[in-house]
C-alpha positions in Angstrom: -3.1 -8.7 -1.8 -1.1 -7.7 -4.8 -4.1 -6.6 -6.7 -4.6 -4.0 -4.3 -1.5 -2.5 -6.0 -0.5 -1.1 -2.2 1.4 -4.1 -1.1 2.8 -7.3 -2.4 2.8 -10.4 -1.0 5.0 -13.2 -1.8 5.0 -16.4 -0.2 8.4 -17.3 1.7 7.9 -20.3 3.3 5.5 -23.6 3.3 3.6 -22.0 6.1 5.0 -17.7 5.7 3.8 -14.7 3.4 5.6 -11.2 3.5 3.8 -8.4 3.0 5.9 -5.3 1.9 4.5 -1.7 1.1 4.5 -0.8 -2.5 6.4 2.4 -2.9 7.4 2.8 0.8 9.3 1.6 3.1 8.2 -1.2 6.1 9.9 1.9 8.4 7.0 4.3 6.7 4.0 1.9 7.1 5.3 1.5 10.7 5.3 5.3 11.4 1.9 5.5 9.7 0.2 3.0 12.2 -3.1 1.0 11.5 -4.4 3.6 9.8 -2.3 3.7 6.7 -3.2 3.0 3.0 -0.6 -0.1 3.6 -2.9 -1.4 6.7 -6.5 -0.8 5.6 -5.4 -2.3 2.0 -4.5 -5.7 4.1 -7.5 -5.4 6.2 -9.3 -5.3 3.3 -8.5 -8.6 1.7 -7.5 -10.4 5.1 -9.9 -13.5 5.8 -10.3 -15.1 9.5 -9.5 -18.7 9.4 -10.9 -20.9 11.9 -8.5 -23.5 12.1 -11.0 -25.9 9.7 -10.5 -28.5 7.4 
């Protein structure tokens, strides 16, 4: 996620990632709904996982 260069990621816990908006605020990606830069960027890069080993 961070080489989008829209939002960082860090991991926060064994099993936790945050996501934050680069240059923005979590209250502006809010407002801007699914269809901001911050979500499609996120989309993007996110991978279903089935639950596999």
């Amino acid at each position: 996620m961070n080489a989008t260069g829209v939002v960082f990621a860090e991991q926060d816990g064994p099993t936790h990632v945050t996501v934050l908006p680069r240059g923005a605020t979590v209250e502006a990606w809010t407002k801007m709904g699914t269809n901001s830069i911050w979500t499609q960027a996120v989309k993007s890069v996110v991978v279903k996982w089935d639950g596999g080993h």
